[in-house]
N, C-alpha and C positions, 0 to 999 in steps of 0.2 A: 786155640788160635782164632777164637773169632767165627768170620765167615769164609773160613778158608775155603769153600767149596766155590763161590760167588767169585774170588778174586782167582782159581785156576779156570774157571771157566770164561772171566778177562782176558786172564792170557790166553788161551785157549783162541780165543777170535782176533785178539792183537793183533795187527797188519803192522809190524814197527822196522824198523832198519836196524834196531839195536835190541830185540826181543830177546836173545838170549845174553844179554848185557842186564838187562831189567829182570827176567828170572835166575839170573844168577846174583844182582843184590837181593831181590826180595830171598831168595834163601839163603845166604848172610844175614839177613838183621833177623830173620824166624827162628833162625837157629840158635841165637843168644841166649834167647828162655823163652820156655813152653809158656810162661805168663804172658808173653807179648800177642797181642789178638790182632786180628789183618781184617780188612773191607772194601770196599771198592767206594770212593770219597776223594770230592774235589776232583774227579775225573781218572783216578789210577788209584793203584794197591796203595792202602794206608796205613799205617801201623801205630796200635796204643797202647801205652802202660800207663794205667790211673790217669793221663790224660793223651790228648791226640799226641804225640811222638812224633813223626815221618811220615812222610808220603813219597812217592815217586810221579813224577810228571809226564806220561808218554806224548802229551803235546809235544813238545819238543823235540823231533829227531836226529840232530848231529850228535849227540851226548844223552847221558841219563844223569837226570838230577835228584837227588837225594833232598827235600827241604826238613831239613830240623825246623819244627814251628816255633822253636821255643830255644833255638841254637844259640844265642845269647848268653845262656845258662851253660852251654858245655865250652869245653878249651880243649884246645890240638895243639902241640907243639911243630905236629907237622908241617901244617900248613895245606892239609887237605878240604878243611872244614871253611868255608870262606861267609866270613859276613856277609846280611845281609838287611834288608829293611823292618821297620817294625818286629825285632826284635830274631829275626830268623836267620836262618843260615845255609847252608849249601853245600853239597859234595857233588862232583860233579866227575862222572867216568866217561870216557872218550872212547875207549875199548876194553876187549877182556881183559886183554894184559894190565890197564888199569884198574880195574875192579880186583884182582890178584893183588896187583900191588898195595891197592888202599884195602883189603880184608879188614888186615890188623886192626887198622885205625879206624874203620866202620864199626868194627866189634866193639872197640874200645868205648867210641860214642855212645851206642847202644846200652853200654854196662852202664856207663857215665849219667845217660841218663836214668836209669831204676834207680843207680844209687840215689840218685835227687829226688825222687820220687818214692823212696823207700824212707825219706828224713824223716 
């Protein structure tokens, strides 16, 4: 997983309003596969397979954003994954109960992308 050590010990000092919103995605998208490595980049836990993947943004505290760098390349039918500029994309959880609810569909992304990355 990278430098997992560096990114619990982020959280670890985190002052957030939605901290256990943001460790409960990061261990969602860790958990998809042991090949996914974690860091601390662009200011919060980052996540990469063969290339940068995700990140999480704790700037922001009314919600946790999820940015697909590269979210252009995946498709939701849900409607959870929301376009975004220069080629990126966006998940965005408001509370627990949404982070539950989008699981599926974060796993899904996650898969969505190795597959692309496994061509």
């Amino acid at each position: 997983m990278g430098d997992t050590k560096k990114v619990d010990d982020f959280l670890s000092k985190l002052d957030h309003p939605m901290k256990a919103e943001i460790v409960a995605v990061r261990d969602i998208i860790a958990k998809v596969s042991p090949d996914i490595e974690e860091d601390i980049k662009w200011g919060g836990p980052s996540f990469f397979y063969k290339e940068d993947m995700a990140s999480l943004n704790p700037r922001v505290k009314n919600y946790v954003p999820v940015i697909f760098h590269k979210g252009s390349l995946l498709s939701d039918e849900t409607g959870l994954l929301e376009a975004g500029p220069k080629g990126r994309a966006y998940v965005k959880f408001h509370s627990m109960a949404e982070v539950e609810a989008g699981r599926e569909t974060l796993e899904k992304l996650v898969n969505d992308w190795i597959k692309l990355m496994d061509q």
